[in-house]
PALUMKE-656884 format. One line per field, with one value per residue: x, y, z of N, C-alpha, C, CB in turn; residue in three letters. Coordinates in Angstrom, 3 decimals, padded with zeros to 6 digits. Glycine has a CB too. Layout:
% PALUMKE-656884
nxx <- X_...;
nyy <- Y_...;
nzz <- Z_...;
caxx <- X_...;
cayy <- Y_...;
cazz <- Z_...;
cxx <- X_...;
cyy <- Y_...;
czz <- Z_...;
cbxx <- X_...;
cbyy <- Y_...;
cbzz <- Z_...;
residu <- Ala_...;
END
This chain:
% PALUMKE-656884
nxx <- 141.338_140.860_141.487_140.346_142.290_144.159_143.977_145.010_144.254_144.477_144.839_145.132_143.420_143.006_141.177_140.959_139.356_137.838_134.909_132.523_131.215_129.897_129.593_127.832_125.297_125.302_124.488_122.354_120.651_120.372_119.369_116.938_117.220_116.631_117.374_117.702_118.919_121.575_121.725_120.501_122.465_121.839_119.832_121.616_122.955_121.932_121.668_123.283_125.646_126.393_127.519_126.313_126.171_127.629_125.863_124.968_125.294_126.538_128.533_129.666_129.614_132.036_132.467_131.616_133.434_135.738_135.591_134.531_136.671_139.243_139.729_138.025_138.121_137.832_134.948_134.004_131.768_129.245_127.781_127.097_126.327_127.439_126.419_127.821_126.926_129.193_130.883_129.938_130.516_132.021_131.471_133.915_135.975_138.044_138.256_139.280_138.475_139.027_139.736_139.968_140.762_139.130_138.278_138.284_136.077_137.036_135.818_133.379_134.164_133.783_134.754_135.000_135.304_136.357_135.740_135.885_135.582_137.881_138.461_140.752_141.793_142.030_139.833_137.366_134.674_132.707_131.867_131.914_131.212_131.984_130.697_132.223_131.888_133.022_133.523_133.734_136.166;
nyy <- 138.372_137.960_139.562_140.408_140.875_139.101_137.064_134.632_133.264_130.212_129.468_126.578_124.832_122.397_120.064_117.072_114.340_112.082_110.130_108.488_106.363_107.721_110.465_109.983_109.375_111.633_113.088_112.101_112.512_115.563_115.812_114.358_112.112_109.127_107.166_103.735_103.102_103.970_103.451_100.963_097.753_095.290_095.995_097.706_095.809_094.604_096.058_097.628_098.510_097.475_097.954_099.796_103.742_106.739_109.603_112.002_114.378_114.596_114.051_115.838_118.551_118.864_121.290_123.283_123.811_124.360_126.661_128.455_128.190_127.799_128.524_130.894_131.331_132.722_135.388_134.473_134.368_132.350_131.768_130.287_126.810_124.142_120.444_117.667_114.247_111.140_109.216_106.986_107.081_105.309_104.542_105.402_105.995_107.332_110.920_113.745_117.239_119.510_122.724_124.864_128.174_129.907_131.664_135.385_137.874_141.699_143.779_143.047_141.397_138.941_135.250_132.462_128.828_125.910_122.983_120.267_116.702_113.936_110.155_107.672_107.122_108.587_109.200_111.041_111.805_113.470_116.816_120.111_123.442_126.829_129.459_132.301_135.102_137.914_139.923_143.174_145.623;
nzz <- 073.028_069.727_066.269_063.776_061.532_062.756_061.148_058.604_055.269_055.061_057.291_060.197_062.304_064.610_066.903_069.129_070.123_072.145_071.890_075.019_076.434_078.416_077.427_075.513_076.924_078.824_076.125_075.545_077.675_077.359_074.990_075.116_072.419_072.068_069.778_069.006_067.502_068.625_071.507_071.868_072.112_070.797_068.834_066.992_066.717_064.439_062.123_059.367_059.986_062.493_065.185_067.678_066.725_067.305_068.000_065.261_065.505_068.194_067.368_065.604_066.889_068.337_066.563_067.301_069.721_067.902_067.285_069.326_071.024_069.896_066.542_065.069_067.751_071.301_071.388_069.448_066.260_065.835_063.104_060.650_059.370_057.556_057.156_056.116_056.814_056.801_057.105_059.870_063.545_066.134_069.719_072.045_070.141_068.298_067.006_064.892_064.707_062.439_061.193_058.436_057.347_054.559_053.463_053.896_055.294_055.855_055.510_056.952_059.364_059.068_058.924_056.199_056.560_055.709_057.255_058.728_060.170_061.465_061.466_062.673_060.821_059.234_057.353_056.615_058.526_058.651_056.827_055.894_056.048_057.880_058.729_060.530_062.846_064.180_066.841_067.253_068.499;
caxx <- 140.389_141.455_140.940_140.010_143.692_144.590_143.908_144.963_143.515_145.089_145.419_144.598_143.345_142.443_140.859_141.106_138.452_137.768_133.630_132.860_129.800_129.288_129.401_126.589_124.263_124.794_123.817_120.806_120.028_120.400_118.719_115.915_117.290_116.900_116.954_117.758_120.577_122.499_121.382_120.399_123.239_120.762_119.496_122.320_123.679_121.245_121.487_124.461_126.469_126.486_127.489_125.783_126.956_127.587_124.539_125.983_125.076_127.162_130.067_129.531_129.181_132.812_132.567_131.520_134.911_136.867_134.943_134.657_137.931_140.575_139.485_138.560_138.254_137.259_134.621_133.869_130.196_128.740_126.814_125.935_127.786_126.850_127.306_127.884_127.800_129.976_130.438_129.850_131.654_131.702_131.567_135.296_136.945_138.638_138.263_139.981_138.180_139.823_139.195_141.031_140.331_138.891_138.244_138.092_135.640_138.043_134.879_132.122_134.468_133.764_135.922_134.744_136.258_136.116_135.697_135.602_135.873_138.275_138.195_141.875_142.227_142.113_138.856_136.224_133.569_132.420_132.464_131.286_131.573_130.802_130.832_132.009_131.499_134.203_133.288_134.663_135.953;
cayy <- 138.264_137.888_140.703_139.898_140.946_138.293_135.497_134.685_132.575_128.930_128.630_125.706_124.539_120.981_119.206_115.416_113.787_110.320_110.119_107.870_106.418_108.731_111.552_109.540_109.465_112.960_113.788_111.556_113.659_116.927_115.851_113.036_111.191_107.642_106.435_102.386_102.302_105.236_103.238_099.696_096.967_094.687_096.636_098.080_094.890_094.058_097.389_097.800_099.159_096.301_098.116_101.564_104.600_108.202_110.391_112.817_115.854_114.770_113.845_117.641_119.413_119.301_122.329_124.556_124.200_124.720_128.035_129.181_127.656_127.511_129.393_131.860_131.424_133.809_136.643_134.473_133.973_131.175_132.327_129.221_125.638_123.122_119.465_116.001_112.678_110.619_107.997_106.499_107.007_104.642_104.958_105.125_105.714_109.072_111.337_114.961_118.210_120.277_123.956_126.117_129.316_130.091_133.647_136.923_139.820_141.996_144.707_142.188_140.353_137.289_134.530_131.317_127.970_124.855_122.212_118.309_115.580_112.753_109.169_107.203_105.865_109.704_109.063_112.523_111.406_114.984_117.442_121.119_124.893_127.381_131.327_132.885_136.299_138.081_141.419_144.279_146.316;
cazz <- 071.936_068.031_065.633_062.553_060.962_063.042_060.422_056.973_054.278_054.999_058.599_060.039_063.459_065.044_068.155_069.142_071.063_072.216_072.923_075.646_076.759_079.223_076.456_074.562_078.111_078.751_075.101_075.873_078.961_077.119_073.696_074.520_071.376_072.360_069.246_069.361_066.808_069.653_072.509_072.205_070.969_069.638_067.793_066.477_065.383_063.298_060.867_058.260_061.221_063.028_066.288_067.957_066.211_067.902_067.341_064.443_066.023_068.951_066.668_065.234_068.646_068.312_065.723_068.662_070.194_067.511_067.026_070.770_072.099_068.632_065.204_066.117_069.536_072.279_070.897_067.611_067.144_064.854_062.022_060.305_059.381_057.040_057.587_055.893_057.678_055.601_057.933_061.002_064.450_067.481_070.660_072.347_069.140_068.259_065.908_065.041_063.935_061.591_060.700_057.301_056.855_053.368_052.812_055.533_055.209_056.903_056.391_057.766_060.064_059.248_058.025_055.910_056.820_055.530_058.311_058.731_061.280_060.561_062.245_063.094_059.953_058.403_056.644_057.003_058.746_059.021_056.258_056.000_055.535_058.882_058.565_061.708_063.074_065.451_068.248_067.063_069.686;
cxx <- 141.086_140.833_141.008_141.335_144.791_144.980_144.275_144.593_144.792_145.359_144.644_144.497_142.604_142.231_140.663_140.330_138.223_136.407_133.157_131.293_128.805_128.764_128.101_125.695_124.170_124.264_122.442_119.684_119.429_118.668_116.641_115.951_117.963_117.018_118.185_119.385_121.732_122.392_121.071_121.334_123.061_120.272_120.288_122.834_123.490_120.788_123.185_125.589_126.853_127.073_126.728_126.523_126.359_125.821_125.344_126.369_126.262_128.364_129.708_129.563_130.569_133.480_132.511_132.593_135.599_136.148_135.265_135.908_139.834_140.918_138.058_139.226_137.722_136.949_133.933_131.921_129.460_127.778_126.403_127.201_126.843_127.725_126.934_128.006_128.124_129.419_130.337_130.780_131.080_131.732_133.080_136.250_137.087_138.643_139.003_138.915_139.023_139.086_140.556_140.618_140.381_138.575_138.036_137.478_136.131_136.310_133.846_132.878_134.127_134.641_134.504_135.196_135.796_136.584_135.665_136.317_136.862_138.160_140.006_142.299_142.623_141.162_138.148_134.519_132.667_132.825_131.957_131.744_131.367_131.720_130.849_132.010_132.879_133.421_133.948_134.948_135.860;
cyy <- 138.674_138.940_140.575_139.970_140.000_136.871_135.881_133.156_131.015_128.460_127.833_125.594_123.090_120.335_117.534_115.258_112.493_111.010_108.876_107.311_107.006_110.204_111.042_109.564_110.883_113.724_113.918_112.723_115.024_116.785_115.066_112.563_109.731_106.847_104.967_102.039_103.411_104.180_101.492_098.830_095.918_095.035_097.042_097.048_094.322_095.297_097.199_098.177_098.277_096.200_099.589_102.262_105.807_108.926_111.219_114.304_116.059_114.993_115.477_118.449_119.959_120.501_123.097_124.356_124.744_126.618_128.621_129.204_127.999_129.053_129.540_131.916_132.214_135.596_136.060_134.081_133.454_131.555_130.774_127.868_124.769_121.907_118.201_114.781_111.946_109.136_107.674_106.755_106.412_105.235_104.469_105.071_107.246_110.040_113.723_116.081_119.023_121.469_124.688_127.071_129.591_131.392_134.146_138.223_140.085_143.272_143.804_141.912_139.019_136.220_132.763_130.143_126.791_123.939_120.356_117.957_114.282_111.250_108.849_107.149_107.408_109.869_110.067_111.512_112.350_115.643_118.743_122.397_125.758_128.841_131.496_134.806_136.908_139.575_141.960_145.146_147.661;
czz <- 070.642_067.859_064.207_061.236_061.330_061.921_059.073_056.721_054.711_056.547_059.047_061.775_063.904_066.923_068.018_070.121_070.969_072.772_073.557_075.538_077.716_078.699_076.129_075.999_078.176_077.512_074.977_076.616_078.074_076.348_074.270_073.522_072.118_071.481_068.997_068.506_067.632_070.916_073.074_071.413_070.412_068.576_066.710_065.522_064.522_062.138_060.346_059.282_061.809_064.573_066.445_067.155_067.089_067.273_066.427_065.017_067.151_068.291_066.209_065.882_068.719_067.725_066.314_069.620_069.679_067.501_067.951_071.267_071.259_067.647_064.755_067.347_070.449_071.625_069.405_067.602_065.869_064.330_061.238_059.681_058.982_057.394_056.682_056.116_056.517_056.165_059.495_062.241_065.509_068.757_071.088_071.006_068.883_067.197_066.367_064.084_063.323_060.636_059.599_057.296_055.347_052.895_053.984_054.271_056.170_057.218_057.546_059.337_060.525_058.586_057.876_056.233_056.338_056.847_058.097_060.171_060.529_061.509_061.925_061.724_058.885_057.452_057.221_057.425_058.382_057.827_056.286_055.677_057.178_058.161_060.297_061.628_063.813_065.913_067.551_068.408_069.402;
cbxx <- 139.130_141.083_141.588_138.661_144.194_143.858_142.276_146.597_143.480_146.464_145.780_145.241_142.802_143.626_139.496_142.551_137.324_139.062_132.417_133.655_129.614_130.226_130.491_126.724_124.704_125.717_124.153_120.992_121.615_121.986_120.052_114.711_118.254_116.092_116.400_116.167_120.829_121.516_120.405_119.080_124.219_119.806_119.034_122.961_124.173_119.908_121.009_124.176_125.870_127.246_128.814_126.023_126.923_129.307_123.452_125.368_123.402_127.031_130.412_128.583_128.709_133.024_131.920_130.017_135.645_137.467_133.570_133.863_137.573_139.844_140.230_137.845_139.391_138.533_136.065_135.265_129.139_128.398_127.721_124.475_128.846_126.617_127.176_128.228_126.691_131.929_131.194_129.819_132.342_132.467_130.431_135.340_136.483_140.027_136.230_141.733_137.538_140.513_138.733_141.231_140.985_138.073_136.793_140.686_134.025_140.276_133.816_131.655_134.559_132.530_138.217_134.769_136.630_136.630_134.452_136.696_134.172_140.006_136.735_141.895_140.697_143.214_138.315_135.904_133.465_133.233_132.635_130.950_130.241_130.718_128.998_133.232_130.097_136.357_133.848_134.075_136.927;
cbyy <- 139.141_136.604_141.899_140.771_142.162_138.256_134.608_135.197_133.579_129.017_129.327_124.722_125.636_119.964_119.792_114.651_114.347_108.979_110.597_108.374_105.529_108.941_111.746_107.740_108.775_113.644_113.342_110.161_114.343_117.524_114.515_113.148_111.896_107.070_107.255_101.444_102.509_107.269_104.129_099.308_096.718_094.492_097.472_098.611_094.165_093.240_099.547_099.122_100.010_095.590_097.898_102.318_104.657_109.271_111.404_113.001_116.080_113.977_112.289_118.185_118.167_118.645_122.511_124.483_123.496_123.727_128.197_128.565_125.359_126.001_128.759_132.355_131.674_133.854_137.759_132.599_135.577_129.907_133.666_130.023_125.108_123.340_119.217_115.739_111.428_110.993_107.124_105.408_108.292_103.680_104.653_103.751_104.665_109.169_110.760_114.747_118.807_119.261_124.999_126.038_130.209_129.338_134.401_137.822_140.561_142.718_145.622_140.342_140.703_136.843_134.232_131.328_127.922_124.615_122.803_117.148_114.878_113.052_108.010_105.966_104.248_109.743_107.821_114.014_111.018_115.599_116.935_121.092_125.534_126.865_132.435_132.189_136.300_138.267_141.530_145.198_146.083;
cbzz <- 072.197_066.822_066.046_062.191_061.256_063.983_060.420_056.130_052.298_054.092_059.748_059.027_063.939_064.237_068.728_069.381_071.040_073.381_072.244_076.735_076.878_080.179_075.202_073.494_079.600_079.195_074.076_077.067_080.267_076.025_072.305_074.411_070.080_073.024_068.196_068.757_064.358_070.045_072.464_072.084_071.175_069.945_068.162_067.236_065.432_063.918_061.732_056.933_062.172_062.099_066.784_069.528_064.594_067.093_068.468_062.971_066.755_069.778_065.102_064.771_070.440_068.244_064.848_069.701_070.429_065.895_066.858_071.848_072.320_067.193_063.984_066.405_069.967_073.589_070.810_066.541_068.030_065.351_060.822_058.744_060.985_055.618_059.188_055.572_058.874_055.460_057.548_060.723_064.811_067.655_071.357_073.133_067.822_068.481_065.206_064.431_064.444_060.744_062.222_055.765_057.494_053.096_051.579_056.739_055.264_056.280_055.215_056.798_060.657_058.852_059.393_055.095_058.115_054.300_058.994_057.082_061.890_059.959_061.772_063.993_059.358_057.817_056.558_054.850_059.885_060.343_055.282_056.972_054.000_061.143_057.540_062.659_063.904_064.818_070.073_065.943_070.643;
residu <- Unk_Unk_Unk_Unk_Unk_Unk_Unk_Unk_Unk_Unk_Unk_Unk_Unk_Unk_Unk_Unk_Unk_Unk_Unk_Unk_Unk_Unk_Unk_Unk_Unk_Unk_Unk_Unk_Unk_Unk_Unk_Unk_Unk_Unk_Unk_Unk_Unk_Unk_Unk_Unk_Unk_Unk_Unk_Unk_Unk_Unk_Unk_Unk_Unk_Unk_Unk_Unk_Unk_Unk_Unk_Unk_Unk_Unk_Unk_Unk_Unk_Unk_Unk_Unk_Unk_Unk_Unk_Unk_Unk_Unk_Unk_Unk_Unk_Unk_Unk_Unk_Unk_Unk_Unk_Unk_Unk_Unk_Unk_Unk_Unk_Unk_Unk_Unk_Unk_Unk_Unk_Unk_Unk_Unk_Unk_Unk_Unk_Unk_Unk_Unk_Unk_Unk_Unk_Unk_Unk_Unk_Unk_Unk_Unk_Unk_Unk_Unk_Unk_Unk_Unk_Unk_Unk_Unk_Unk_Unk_Unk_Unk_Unk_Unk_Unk_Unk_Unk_Unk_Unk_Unk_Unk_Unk_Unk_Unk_Unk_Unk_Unk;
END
């Protein structure tokens, strides 16, 4: 477990995920969001999109890795995280989260971070702020 002297102001951390369509069913499962432009590709192709798009939330879900799993990581505990859908993400197409660290209360122990999602092409699908927490021991 990190200790809050652990981090300085600029470091950077990233995850890569491909979501599948098995991701988007089990989101289904979890959520009950059926909604038609996630789920039906008729539907879909008749909106500006012109195929399904990820639910956003799912595409964002990935923020609770980098937190639990990265930066921090083990002990960190999610205080709050704003978000921007920019644009769109498919299904089977890949995208990378990316966490900076932006300021540390070393008293609080919490650190600021600026966050985003990017898609292949390096475009932010995803943009945001989260405040984490860390255990003191």
């Amino acid at each position: 477990m990190k200790r809050i002297d652990d981090f300085e102001v600029g470091q950077h951390a990233s995850f890569t995920k491909t979501f599948t369509e098995d991701d988007v069913q089990r989101f289904i499962e979890i959520t009950g969001d059926v909604n038609p432009l996630h789920v039906d590709d008729d539907f879909a192709a008749g909106t500006p999109f012109g195929r399904r798009v990820l639910h956003g939330m799912l595409t964002a879900s990935i923020f609770s890795t980098m937190v639990g799993m990265l930066l921090p990581g083990t002990g960190a505990i999610y205080r709050s995280q704003t978000i921007r859908f920019l644009l769109p993400v498919h299904i089977d197409e890949t995208v990378t989260a990316h966490f900076v660290v932006r300021s540390i209360d070393r008293v609080k122990h919490r650190l600021e971070i600026d966050a985003w999602i990017e898609n292949e092409a390096g475009k932010h699908v995803i943009e945001g702020t989260c405040e984490v927490g860390l255990l003191r021991e």
